[in-house]
C-alpha positions in Angstrom: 33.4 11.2 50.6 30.7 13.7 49.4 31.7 17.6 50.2 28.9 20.3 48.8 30.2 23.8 48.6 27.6 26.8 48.6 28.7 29.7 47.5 25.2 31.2 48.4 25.8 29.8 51.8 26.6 32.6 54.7 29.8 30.5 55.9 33.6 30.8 54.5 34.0 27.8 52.5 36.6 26.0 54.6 34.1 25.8 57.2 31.4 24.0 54.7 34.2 22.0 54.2 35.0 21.2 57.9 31.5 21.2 59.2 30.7 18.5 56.7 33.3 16.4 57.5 33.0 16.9 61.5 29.4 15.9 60.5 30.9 12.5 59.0 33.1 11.7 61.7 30.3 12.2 64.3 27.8 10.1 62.1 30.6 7.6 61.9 30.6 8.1 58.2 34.5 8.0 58.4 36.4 5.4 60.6 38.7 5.8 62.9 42.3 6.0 60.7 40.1 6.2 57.4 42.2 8.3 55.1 40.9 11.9 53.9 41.9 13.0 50.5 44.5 14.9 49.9 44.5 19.1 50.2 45.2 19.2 46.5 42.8 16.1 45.5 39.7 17.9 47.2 40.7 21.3 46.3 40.6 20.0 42.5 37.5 17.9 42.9 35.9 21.0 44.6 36.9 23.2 42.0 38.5 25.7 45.1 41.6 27.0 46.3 44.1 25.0 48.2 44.8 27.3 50.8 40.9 26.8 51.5 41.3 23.0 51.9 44.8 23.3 53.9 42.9 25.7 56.0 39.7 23.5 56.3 41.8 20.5 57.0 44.0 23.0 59.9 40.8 23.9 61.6 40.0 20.0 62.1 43.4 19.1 62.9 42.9 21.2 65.6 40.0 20.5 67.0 41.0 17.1 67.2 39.2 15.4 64.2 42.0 15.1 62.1 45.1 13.9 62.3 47.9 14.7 60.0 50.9 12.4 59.3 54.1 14.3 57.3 54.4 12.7 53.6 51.4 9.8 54.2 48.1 11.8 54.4 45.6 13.3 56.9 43.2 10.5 59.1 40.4 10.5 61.0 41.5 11.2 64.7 40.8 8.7 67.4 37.5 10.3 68.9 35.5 10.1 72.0 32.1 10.3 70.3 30.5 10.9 73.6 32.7 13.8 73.8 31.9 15.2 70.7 28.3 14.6 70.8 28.2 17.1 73.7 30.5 19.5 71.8 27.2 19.7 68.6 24.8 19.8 71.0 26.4 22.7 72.9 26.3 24.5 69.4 22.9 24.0 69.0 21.7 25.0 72.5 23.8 28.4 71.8 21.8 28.6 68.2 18.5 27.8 69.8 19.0 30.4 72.7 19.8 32.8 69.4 16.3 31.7 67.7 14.5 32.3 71.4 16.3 35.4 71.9 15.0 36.6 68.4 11.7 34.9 68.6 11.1 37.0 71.7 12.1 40.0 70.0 9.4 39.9 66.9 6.8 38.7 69.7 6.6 35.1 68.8 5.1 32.5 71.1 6.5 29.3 71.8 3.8 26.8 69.6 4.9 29.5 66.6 8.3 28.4 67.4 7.2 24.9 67.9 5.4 24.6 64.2 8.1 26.5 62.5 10.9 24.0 63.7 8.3 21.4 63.4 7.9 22.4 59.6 11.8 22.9 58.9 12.3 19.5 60.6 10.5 17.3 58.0 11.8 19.7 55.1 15.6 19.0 55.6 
């Protein structure tokens, strides 16, 4: 499992850390039951704290990505993928009303919009 930390990035570093995974669970990057390392494994292989990784791994736990089991490990959660598809694309819609919102603001039409997504699209 491959976990790149920013610290240029705007986000706290336990959600780099969950977004990532989340990202890898959805992807189906990680299995159903696949073992996660452990809080003081990734903390040390990520150089960071481990109250950043306990809390990265909480956040997950609770939204239902993770579960953890007392003295074995945390796993990969059972998932409805359908269900969490909708959840990301929910969070982009409410990004993409943010852009629009902002877009509207500075004066910008839709194909300016359109090329500069189009552009960021084939960059990434």
């Amino acid at each position: 499992m491959r976990i790149i930390v920013s610290n240029s990035s705007n986000d706290p570093i336990y959600e780099q850390i969950s977004s990532q995974i989340k990202s890898m669970i959805i992807k189906g990057e990680l299995e159903v039951g696949e073992g996660l390392p452990s809080i003081r494994g990734l903390a040390k292989g990520l150089q960071i704290s481990v109250i950043t990784t306990k809390r990265a791994y909480e956040e997950l736990e609770k939204e239902g990505f993770i579960e953890t089991i007392q003295g074995k490990g945390s796993f990969v959660a059972m998932q409805n993928k359908e269900l969490m598809k909708e959840k990301k694309l929910k969070i982009i819609e409410e990004k993409l009303v943010e852009v629009v919102n902002e877009s509207k603001l500075l004066g910008l039409n839709y194909r300016e919009i359109e090329e500069m997504l189009r552009i960021l699209f084939e960059e990434v």
